[in-house]
C-alpha positions in Angstrom: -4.4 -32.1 -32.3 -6.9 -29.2 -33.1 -10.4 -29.2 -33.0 -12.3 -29.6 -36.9 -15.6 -29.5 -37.9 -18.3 -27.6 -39.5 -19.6 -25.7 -36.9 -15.5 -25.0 -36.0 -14.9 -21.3 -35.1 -10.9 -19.9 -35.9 -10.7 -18.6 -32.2 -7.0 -17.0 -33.9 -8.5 -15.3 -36.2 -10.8 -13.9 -33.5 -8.2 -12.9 -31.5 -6.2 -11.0 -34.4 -9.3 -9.1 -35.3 -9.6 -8.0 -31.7 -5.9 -6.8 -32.1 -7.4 -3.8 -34.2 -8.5 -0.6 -33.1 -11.9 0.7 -33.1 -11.3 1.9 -36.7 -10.3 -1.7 -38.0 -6.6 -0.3 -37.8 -3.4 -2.2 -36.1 -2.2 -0.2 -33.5 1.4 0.9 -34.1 2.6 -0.2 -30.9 1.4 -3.9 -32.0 3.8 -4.3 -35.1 6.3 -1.7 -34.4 9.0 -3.3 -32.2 10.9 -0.1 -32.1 8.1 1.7 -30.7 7.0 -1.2 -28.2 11.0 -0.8 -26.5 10.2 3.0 -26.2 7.2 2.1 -24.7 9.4 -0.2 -21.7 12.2 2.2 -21.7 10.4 4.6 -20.8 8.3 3.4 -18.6 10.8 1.7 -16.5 12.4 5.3 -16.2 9.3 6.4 -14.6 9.6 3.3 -11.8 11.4 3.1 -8.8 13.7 -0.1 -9.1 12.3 -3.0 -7.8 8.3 -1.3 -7.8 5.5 -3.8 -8.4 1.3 -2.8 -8.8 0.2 -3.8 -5.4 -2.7 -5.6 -7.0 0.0 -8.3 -8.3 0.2 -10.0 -4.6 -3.0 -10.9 -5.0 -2.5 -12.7 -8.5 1.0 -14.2 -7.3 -0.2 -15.5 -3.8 -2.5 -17.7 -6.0 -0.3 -18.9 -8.2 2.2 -19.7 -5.9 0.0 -22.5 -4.4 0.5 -24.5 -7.8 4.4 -23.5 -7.9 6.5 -25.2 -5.2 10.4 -24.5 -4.3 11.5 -27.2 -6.7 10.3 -26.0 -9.9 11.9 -24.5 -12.5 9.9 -21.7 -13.8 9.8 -20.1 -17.5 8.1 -16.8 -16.9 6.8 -15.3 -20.7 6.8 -11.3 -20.7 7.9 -11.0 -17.3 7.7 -6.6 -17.8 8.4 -4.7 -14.8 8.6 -7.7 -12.4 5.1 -8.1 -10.9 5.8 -11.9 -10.7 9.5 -11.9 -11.5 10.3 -10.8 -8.0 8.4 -13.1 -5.7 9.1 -15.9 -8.5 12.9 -15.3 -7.7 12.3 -15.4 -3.9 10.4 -18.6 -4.8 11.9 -21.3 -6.7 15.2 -22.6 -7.3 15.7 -21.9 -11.5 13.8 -18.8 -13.2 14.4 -18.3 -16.7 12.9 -15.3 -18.1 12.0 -14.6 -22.2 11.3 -11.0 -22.9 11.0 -9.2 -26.5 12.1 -6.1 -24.6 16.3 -5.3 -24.1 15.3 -2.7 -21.5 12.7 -5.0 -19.6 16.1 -7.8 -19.6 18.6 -5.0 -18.9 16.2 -3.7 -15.6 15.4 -7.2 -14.2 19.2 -7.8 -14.6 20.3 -4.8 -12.7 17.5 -5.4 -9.8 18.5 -9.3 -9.3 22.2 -8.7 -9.7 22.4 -11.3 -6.6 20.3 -13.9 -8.1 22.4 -16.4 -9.8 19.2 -18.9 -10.6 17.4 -16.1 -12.5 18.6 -16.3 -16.4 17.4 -13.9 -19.5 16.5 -14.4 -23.1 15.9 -12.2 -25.6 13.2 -13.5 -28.0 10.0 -12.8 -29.0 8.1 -15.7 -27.4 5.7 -16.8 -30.2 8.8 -17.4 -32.9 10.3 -19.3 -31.1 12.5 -22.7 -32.6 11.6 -25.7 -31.5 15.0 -26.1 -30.0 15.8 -22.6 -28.6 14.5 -23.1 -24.8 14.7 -26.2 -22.8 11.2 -27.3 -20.7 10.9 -26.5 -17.4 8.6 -27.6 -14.5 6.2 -24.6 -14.7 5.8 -22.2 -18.0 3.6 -18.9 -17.0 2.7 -15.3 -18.6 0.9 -13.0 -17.4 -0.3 -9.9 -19.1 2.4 -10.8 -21.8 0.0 -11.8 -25.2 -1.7 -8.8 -26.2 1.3 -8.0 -29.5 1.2 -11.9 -30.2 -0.5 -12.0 -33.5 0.1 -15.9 -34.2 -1.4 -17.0 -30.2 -1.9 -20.1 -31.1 1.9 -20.6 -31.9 2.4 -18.9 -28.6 0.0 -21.6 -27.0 1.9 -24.6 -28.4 4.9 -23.7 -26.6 3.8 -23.0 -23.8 2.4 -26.6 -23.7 5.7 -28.1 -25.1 7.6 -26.2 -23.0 5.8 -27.1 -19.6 6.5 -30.3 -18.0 3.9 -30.1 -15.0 2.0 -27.5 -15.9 1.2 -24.1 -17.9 -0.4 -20.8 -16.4 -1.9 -18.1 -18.4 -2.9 -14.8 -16.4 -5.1 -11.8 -17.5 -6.7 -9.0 -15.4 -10.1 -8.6 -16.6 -13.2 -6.3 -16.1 -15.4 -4.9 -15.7 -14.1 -1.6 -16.8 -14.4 1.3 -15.2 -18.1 1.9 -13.8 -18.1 5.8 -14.8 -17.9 4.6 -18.6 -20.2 1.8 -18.4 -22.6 5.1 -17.1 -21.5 7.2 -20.1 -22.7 4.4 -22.6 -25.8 3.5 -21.0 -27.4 6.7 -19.9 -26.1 9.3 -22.6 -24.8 6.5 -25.5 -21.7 7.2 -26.0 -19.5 4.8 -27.7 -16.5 3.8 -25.5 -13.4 1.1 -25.9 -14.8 -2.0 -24.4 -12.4 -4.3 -23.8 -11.7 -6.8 -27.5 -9.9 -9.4 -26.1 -10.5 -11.2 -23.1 -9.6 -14.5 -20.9 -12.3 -15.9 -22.4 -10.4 -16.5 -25.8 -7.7 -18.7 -24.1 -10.2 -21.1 -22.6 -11.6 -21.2 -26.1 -8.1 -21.2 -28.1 -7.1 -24.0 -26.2 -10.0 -25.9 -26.3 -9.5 -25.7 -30.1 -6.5 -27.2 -29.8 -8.0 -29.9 -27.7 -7.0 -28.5 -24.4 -9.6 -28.8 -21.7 -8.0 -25.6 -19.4 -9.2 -24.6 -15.8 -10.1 -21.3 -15.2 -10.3 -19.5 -11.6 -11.7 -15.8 -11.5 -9.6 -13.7 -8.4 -11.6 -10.2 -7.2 -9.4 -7.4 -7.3 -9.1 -4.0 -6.3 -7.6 -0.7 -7.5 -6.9 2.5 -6.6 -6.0 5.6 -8.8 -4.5 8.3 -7.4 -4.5 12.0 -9.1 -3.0 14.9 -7.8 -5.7 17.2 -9.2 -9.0 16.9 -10.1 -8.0 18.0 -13.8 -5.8 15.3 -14.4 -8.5 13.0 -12.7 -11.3 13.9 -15.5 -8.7 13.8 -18.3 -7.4 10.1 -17.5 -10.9 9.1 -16.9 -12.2 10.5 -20.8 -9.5 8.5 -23.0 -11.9 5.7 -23.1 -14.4 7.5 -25.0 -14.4 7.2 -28.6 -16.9 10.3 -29.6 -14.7 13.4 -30.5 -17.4 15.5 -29.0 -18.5 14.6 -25.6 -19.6 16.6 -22.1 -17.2 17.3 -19.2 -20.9 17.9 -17.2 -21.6 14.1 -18.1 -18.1 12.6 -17.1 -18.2 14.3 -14.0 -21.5 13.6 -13.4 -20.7 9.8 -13.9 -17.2 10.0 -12.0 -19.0 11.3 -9.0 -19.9 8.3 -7.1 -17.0 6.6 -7.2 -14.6 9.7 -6.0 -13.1 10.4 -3.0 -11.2 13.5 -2.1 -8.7 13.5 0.4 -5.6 16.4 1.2 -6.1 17.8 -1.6 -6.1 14.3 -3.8 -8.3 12.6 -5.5 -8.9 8.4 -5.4 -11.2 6.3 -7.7 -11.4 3.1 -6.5 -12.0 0.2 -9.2 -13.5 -3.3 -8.4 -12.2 -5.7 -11.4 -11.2 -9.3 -11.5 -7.4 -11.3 -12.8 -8.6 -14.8 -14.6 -6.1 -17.6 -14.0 -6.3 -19.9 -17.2 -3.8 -23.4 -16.5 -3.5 -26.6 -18.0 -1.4 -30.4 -17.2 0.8 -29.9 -20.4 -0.7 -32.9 -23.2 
């Protein structure tokens, strides 16, 4: 069932817009599948097998509470293995769907000893009605942002979950240098366009009343030099012609310098959206 009315609002259409750059442009990456296994490929090169973000254990120790050893689990756009890992360590059946041959090929290759772990190769939103079997728990996390059609995405993870269906998304606030560089000296800078938000709203569209938890996180980026520190820290900004005094002036506060490194801590938040499939 979805939602009708007057006062309706196409939450998918929302979402697609917010797919756009800042110039009203599709991102290459976002309907060029070639590019997108470049992307993976090469960034798997640059990790050390089995490597997670530390910030992950945070996000899996909470939902591990809703998944117990029994479950089978469906995990969409597992990537490097942030979840894949502890999820194998976890349950008895994993079954992971991933648009990516290299993401499939590197999970393979680090759970070579893990007979109750299974791959697909599909992109998760076209999928046939008939081309997955349900299992206890369906989850993605960090996995939607090339999924034009979302709401087709939504339907199966409600189909496909027979206790229940776990959406998570690490959320802001952005960095607090930039929110500095906006307010005090305007400059225009790449807010986040999509957020957790849209899910709760998605599915209540499709008459899905979803629970939402908020989980504080922290991060720490590390540089090597203080160069590649005020570098990273500019792509954000949208104006060709900005002030290295005014970045660094804004990066100050939240710098630390130690043996010759540089740290930048970040506060931000994960948002864990879940529903009892309907």
């Amino acid at each position: 069932m979805t939602r009708k009315g007057p006062l309706a609002i196409n939450y998918e259409a929302l979402w697609q817009e917010g797919m756009k750059d800042w110039h009203g442009h599709m991102p290459e990456r976002m309907v060029n599948d070639q590019l997108e296994e470049q992307f993976w490929a090469q960034s798997i090169a640059r990790k050390n097998a089995g490597q997670t973000d530390p910030y992950a254990a945070c996000i899996f120790e909470e939902i591990k509470g809703t998944i117990q050893p029994e479950h089978s689990v469906l995990e969409i756009g597992p990537g490097w293995g942030n979840y894949t890992f502890p999820l194998a360590d976890h349950v008895h059946e994993l079954t992971c769907v991933d648009s990516s041959e290299s993401i499939l090929t590197y999970l393979q290759s680090c759970l070579q000893d893990q007979e109750h772990v299974s791959y697909v190769y599909a992109k998760w939103e076209a999928l046939g009605e008939n081309d997955l079997k349900a299992h206890d728990i369906v989850i993605g996390v960090n996995c939607f942002y090339r999924m034009y059609e979302i709401k087709s995405a939504l339907y199966h993870m409600n189909r496909l979950a027979k206790k229940r269906a776990i959406i998570g998304m690490t959320t802001g606030p952005i960095q607090p240098h930039y929110e500095i560089l906006h307010a005090k000296y305007g400059y225009d800078i790449k807010f986040p366009r999509r957020d957790y938000i849209e899910f709760l709203n998605l599915l209540y569209e499709m008459d899905i009343y979803a629970e939402c938890k908020i989980l504080p996180l922290k991060r720490v980026y590390e540089y090597e030099t203080y160069e590649q520190l005020v570098t990273t820290q500019s792509k954000k900004i949208l104006n060709s012609d900005f002030s290295r005094a005014h970045i660094e002036e804004s990066l100050a506060p939240f710098i630390e310098e130690k043996d010759g490194r540089f740290y930048y801590r970040h506060d931000f938040h994960a948002a864990l959206v879940s529903w009892e499939p309907k």
